[in-house]
py3Dmol code that shows the C-alpha trace and the ligand (Angstrom):
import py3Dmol

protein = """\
ATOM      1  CA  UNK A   1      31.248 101.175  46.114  1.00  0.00           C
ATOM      2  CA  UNK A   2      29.340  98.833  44.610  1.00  0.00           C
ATOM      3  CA  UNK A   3      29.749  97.308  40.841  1.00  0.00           C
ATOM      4  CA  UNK A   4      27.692  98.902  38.889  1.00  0.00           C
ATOM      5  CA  UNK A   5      27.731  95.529  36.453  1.00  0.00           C
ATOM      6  CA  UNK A   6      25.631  93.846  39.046  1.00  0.00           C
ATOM      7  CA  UNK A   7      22.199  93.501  38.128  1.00  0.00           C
ATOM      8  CA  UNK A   8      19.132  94.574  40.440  1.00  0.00           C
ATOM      9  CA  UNK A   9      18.540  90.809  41.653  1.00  0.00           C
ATOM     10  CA  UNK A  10      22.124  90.494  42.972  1.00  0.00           C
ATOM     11  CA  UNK A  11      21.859  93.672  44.625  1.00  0.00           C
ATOM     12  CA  UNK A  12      18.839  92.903  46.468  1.00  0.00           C
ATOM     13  CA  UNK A  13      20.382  89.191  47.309  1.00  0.00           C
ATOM     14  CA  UNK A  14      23.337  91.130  48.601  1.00  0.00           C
ATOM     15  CA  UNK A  15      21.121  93.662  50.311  1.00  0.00           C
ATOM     16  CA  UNK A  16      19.529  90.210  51.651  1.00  0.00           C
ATOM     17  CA  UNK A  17      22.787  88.679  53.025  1.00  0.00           C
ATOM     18  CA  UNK A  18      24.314  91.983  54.807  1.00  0.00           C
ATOM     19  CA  UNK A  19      20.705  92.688  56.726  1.00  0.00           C
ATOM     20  CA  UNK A  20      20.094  88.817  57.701  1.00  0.00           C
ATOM     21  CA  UNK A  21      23.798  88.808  58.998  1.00  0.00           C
ATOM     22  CA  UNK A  22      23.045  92.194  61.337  1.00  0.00           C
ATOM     23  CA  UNK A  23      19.660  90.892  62.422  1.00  0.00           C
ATOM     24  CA  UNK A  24      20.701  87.609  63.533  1.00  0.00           C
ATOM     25  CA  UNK A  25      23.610  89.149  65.883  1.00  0.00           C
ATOM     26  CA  UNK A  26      21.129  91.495  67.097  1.00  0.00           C
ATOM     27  CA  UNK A  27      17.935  90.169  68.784  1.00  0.00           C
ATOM     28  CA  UNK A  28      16.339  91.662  71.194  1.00  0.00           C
ATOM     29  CA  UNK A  29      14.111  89.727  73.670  1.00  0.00           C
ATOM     30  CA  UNK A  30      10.872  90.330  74.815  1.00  0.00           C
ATOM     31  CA  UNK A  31      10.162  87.216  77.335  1.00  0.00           C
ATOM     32  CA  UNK A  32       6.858  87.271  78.256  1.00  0.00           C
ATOM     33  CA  UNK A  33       6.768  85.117  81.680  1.00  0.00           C
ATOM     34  CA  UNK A  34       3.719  83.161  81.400  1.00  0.00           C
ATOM     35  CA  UNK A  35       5.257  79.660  82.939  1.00  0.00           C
ATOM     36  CA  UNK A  36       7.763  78.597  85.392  1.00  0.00           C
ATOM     37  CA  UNK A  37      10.230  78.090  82.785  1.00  0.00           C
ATOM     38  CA  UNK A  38      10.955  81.875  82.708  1.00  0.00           C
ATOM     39  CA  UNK A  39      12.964  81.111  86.014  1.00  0.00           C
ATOM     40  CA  UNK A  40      16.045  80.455  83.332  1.00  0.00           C
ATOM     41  CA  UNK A  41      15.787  83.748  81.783  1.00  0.00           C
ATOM     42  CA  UNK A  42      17.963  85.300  84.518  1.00  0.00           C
ATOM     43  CA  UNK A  43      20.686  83.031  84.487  1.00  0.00           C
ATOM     44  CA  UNK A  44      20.608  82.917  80.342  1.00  0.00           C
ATOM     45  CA  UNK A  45      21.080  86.317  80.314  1.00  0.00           C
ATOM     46  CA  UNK A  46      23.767  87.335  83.240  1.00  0.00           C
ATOM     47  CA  UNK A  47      27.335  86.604  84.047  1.00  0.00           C
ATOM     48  CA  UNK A  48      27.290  82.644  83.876  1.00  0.00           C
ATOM     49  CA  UNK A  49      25.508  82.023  80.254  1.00  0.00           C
ATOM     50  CA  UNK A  50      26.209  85.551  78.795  1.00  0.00           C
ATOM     51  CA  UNK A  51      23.896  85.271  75.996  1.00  0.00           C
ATOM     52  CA  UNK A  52      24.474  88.866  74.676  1.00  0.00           C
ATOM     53  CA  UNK A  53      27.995  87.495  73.289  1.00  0.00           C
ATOM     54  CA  UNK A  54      25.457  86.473  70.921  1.00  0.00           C
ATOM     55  CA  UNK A  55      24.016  89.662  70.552  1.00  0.00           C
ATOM     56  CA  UNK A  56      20.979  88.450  72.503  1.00  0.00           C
ATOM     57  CA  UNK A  57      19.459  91.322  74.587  1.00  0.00           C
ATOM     58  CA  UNK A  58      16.587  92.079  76.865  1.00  0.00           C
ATOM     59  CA  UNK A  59      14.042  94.752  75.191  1.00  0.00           C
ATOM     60  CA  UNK A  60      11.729  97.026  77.462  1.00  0.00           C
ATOM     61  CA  UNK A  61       9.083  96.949  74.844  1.00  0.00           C
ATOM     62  CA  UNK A  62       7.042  95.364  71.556  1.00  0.00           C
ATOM     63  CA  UNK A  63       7.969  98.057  70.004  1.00  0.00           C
ATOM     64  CA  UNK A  64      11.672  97.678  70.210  1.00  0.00           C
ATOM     65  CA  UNK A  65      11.458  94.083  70.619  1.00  0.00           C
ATOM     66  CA  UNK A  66      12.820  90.945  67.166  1.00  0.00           C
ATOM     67  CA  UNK A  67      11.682  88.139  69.216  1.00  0.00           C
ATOM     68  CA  UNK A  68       9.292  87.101  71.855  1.00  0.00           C
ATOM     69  CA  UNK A  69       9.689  84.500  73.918  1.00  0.00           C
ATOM     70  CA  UNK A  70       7.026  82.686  75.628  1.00  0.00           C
ATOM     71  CA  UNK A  71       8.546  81.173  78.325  1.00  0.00           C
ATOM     72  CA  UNK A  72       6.215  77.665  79.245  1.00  0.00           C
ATOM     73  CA  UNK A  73       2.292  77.242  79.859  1.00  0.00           C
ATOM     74  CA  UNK A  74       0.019  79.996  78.443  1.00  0.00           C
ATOM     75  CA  UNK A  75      -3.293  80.668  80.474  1.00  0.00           C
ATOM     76  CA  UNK A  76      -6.461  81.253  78.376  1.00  0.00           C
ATOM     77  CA  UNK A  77      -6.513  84.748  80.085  1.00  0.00           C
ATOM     78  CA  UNK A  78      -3.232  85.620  79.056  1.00  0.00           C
ATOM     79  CA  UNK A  79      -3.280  84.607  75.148  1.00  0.00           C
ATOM     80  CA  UNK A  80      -5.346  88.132  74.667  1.00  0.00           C
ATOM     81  CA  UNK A  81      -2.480  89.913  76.180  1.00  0.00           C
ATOM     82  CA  UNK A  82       0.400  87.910  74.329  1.00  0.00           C
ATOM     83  CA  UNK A  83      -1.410  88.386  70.921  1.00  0.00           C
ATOM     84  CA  UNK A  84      -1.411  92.470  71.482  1.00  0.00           C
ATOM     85  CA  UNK A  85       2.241  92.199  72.355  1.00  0.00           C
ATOM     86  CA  UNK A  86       3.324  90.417  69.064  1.00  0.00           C
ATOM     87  CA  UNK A  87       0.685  92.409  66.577  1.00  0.00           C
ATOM     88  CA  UNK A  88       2.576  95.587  68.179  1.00  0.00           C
ATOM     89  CA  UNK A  89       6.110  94.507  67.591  1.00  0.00           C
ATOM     90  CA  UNK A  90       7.776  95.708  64.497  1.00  0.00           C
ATOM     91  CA  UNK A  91       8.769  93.104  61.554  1.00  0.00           C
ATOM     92  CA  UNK A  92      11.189  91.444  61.223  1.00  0.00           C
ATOM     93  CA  UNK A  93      10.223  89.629  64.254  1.00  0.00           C
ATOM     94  CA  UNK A  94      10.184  86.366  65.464  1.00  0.00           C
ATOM     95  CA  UNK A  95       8.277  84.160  68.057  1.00  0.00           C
ATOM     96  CA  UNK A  96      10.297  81.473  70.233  1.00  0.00           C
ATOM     97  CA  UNK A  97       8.317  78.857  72.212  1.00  0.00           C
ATOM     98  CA  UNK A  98       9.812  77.778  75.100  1.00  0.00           C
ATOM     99  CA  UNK A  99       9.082  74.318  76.731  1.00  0.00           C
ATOM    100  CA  UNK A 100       7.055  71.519  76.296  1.00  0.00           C
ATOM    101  CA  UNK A 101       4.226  73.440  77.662  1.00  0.00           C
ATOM    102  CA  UNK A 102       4.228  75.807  74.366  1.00  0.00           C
ATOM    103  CA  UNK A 103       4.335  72.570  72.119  1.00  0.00           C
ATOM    104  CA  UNK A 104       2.072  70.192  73.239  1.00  0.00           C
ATOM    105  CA  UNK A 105       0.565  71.557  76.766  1.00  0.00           C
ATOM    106  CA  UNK A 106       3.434  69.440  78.668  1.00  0.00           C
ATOM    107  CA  UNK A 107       2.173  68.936  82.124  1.00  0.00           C
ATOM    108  CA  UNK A 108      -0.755  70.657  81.687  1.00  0.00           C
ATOM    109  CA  UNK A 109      -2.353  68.927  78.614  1.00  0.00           C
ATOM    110  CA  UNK A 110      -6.010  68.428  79.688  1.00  0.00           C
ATOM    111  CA  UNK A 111      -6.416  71.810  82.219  1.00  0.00           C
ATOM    112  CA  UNK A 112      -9.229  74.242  81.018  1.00  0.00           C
ATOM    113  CA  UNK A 113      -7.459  76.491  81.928  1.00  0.00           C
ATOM    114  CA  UNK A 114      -4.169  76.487  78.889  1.00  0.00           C
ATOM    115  CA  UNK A 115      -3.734  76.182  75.451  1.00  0.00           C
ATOM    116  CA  UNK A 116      -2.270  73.319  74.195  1.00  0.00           C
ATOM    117  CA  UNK A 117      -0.224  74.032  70.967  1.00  0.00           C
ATOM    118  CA  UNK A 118       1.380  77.641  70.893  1.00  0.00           C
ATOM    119  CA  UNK A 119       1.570  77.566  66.962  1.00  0.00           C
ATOM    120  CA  UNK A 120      -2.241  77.059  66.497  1.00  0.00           C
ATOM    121  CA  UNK A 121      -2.433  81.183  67.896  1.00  0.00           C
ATOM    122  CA  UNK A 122       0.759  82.526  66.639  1.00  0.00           C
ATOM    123  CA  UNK A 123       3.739  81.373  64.299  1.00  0.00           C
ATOM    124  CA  UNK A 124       6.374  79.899  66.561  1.00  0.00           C
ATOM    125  CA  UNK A 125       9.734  80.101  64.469  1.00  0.00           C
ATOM    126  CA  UNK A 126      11.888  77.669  67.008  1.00  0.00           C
ATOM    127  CA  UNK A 127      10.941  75.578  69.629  1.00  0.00           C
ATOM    128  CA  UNK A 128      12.876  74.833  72.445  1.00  0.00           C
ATOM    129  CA  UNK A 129      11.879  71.654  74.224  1.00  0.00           C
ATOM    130  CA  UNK A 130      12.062  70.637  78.027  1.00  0.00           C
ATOM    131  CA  UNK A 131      10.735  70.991  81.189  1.00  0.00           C
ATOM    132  CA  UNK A 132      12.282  73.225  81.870  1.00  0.00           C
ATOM    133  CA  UNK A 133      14.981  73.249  79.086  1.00  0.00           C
ATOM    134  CA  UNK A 134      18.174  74.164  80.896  1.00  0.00           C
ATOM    135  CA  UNK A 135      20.087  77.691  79.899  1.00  0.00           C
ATOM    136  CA  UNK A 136      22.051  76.036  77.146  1.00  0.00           C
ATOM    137  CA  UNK A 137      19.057  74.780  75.278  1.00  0.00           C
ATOM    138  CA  UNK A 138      18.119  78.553  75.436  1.00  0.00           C
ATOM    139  CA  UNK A 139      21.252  79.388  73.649  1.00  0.00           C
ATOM    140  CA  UNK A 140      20.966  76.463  71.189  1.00  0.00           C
ATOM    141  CA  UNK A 141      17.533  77.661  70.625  1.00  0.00           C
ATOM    142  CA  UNK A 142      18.838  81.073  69.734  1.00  0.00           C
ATOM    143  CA  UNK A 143      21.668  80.060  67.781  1.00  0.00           C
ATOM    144  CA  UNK A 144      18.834  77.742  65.374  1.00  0.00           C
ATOM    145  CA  UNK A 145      16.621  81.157  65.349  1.00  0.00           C
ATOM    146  CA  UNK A 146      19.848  82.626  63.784  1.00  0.00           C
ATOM    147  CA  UNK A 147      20.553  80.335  61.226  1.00  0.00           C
ATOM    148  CA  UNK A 148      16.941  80.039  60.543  1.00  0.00           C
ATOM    149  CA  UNK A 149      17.506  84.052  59.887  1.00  0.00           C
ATOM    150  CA  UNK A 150      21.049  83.843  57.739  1.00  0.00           C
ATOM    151  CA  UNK A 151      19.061  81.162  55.392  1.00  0.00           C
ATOM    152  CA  UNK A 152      15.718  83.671  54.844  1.00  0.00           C
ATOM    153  CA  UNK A 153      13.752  81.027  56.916  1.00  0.00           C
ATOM    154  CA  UNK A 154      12.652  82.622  59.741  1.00  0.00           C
ATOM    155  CA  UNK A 155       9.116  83.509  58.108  1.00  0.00           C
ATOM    156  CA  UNK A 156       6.857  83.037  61.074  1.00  0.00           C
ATOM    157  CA  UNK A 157       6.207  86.861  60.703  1.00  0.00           C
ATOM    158  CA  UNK A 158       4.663  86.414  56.726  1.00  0.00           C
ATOM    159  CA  UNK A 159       2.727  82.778  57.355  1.00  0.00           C
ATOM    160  CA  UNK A 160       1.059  85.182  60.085  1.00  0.00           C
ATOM    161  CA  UNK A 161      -0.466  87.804  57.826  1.00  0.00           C
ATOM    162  CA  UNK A 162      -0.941  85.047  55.023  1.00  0.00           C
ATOM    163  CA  UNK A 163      -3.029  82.809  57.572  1.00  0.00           C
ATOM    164  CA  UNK A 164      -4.365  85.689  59.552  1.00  0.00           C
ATOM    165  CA  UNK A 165      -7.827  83.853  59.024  1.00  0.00           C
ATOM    166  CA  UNK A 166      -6.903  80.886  60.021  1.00  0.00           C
ATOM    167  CA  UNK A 167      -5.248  82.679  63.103  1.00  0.00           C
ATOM    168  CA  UNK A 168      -8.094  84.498  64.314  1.00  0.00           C
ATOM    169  CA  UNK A 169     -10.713  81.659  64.033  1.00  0.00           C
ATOM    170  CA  UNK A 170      -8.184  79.779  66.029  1.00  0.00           C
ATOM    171  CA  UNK A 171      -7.628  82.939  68.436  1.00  0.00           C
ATOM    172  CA  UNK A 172     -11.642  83.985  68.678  1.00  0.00           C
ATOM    173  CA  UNK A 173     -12.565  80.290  69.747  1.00  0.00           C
ATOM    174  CA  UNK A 174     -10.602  80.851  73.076  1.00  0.00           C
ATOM    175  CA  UNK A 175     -10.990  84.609  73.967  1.00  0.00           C
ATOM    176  CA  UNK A 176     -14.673  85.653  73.992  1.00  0.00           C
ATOM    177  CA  UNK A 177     -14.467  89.052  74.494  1.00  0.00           C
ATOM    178  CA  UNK A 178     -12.477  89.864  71.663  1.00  0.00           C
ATOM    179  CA  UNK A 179     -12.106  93.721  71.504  1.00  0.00           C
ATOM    180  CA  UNK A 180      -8.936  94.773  70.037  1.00  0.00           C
ATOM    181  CA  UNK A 181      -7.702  97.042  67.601  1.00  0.00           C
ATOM    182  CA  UNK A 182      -7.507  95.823  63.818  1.00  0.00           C
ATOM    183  CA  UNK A 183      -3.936  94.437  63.338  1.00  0.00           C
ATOM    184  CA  UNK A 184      -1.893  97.533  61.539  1.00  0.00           C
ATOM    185  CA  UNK A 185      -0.033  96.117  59.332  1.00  0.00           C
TER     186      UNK A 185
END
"""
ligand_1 = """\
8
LIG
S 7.373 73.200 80.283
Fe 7.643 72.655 82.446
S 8.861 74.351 83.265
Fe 7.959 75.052 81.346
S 6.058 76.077 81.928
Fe 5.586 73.942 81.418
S 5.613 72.893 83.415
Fe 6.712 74.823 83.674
"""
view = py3Dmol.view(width=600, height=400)
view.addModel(protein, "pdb")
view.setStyle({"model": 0}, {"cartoon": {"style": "trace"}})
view.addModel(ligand_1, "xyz")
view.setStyle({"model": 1}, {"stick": {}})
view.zoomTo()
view.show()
């Protein structure tokens, strides 16, 4: 039971600590393929790597999903889709890019046909550099989202709906045919 001579602002910092600790041993992943790089999901998350004795897990859908990963280059075509996916996952949630690709366009810097900086269209919370960055950069990654998460600084999630502006105009100047629902927040 708790002391009832704590006040209401050490309650909620307690509150705080015990759901930070249970969210960052329990993330579950919704990689969204887009480059090559997503060739080191497999081995991240099976038998050699075993990234779920960090409570890292695979999640069938947005819905169920605390982080997406975006796993290299991002085609213009695709940023539509990859916007839906993270306006219908649940908060607390997180966004990971993963290699070069997502930070500065990598290899494919000048195409037409890719965006160049991940964080100009959503709020990346860790990146993870490379090309392509090995299964234990993955985990490193990971383990930085989680301390990011025990310190209350994983806040990708609120700069998102505080620059949701700033977001869109960024967002709208690459798809044209913008028709999709109003985020629900
Ligand atoms: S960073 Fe390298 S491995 Fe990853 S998507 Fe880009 S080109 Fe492919």
């Amino acid at each position: 039971m708790m002391n009832p001579n704590i006040n209401e602002k050490d309650k909620r910092r307690i509150r705080d600590i015990v759901q930070d600790f249970a969210r960052k041993h329990s993330l579950w992943v919704l990689a969204y393929g887009t480059g090559c790089g997503a060739i080191e999901i497999p081995p991240t998350m099976t038998s050699r790597y075993d990234a779920e004795r960090f409570g890292i897990r695979g999640s069938a859908t947005p819905r169920q999903a605390d982080v997406l990963l975006i796993t290299g280059y991002l085609a213009t075509k695709t940023l539509k889709r990859v916007i839906r996916t993270y306006e219908q996952m649940q908060a607390p949630k997180y966004v990971i890019g993963f290699g070069s690709c997502t930070i500065n366009g990598g290899m494919y810097w000048d195409s037409y046909n890719t965006i160049n900086a991940l964080d100009r269209y959503l709020p990346v919370d860790v990146y993870i550099n490379g090309c392509m960055p090995r299964p234990e950069s993955v985990i490193q990654g990971f383990i930085k989202l989680q301390s990011l998460i025990a310190e209350g600084k994983a806040d990708g999630a609120d700069k998102y709906q505080e620059n949701l502006e700033w977001y869109r105009e960024n967002q709208k100047k690459i798809i044209h045919n913008w028709k999709m629902p109003d985020y629900n927040w």
